[in-house]
N, C-alpha and C positions, 0 to 999 in steps of 0.2 A: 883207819877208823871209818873212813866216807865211805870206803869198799864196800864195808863190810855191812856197815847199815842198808845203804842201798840193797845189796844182796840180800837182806833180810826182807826188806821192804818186799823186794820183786818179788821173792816167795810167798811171801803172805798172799801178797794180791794174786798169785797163780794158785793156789788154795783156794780161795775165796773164788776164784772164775768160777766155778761151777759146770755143771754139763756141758757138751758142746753141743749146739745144734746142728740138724744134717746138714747147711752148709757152709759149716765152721770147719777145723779142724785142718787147715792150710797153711800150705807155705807163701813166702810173698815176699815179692823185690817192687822196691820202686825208687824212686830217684828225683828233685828237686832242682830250681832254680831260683836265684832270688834274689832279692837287695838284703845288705846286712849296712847294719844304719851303726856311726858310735861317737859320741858328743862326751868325751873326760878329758878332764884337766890332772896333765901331768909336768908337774913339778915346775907350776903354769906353764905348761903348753897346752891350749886346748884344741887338742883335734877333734874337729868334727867333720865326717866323711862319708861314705857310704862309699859301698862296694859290691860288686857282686859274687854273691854266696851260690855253694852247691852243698847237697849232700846226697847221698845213697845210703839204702836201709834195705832189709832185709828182717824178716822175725818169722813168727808163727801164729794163726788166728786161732785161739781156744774157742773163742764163741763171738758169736756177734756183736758183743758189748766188750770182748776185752783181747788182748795181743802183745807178746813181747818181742820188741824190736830191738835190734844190733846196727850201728851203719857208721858213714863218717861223713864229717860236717868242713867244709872249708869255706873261712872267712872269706877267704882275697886278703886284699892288700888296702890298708886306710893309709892315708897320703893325706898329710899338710904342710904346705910350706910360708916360712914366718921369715920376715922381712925385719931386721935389727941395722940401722944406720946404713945401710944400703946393702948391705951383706942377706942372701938367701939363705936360708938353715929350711931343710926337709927334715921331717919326721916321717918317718913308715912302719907301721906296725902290722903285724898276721898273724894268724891263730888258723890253726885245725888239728882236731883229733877223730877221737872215736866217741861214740853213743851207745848207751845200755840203757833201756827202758820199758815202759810199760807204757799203751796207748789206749784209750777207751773211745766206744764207739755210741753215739744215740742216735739209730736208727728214726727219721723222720719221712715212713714210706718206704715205697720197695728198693727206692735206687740213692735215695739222700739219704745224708747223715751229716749227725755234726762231732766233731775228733774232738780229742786230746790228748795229750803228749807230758809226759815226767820222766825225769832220770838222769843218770850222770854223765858229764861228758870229761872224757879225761884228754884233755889238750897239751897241747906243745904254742909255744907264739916265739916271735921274734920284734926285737925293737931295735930300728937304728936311724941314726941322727947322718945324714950324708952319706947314706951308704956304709957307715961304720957302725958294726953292731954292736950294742949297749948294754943288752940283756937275752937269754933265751929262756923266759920264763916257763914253766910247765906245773899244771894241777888238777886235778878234777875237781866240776863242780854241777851244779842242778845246772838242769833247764826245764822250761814248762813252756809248752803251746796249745794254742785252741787253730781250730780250722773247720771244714767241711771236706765233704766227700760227696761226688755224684759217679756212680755206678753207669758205665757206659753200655757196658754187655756184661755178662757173666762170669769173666774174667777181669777184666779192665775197666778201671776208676779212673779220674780226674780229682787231685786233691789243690787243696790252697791252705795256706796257714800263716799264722804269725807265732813265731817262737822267742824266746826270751832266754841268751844264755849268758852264765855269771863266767865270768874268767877274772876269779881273785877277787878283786875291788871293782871292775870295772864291768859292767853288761852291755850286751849290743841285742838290739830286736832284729829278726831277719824275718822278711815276708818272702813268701815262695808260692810258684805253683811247680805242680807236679805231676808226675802220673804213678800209676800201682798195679802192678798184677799179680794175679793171685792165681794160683797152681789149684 
């Protein structure tokens, strides 16, 4: 059911893009780097860690205000470990999937802008306690980010962002910078 709404969604909003302008109507690869930040309490355990995140994307620019993008997003690894009467106990959890979405663009001048990002991400995670795995959780869910873009040359961007993704019950924010180029 999450699929398929999404997929409705996207089309609508690719309907709704409108025209392209002469210098829309492109392909584009880019690529991320970043902290992914995540503070839940499970089954009181609270990990709270940060890691470093990546992701790659790829889509198509209809117009200068709007783009559907494809890529994949990898957590890293959040790591806590909890101290019970002198005994260590590790917790380690990760997540990465895929991304399907739709990003918007507000052109501020020739070469800035300020982004945004919706869409589904359909992940895989792993959870284990001392290196014995616990669970291999797997779902799709939203995410939504805001960022900027500065236009280096006519090709090639510099992006930054903070994104927000749900896995289940639990969300983590990733901040990234980036780069983007456009065909």
């Amino acid at each position: 059911m999450k699929i398929r709404t999404t997929a409705v969604i996207a089309a609508g909003i690719a309907m709704l893009a409108g025209p392209t302008s002469a210098s829309a109507g492109d392909f584009f690869v880019g690529g991320s780097i970043g902290k992914a930040s995540l503070n839940e309490d499970f089954d009181g355990l609270v990990v709270d860690d940060d890691s470093t995140a990546f992701r790659i994307v790829g889509g198509w620019q209809f117009n200068d205000y709007f783009a559907l993008e494809a890529g994949y997003h990898d957590f890293g690894d959040f790591t806590q470990d909890f101290v019970d009467g002198g005994d260590t106990t590790r917790v380690s959890l990760s997540a990465d999937g895929f991304t399907f979405g739709a990003a918007g663009s507000l052109p501020l001048g020739d070469r800035f802008a300020l982004t945004g990002r919706v869409g589904a991400f359909f992940w895989n995670g792993s959870a284990e306690i001392n290196d014995i795995s616990q669970a291999k959780p797997e779902d799709n869910n939203l995410f939504l980010g805001l960022g900027a873009s500065v236009e280096l040359t006519d090709h090639f961007s510099l992006t930054g962002d903070w994104t927000r993704y749900e896995l289940d019950d639990t969300t983590s924010g990733v901040y990234s910078i980036g780069v983007r180029y456009q065909f």
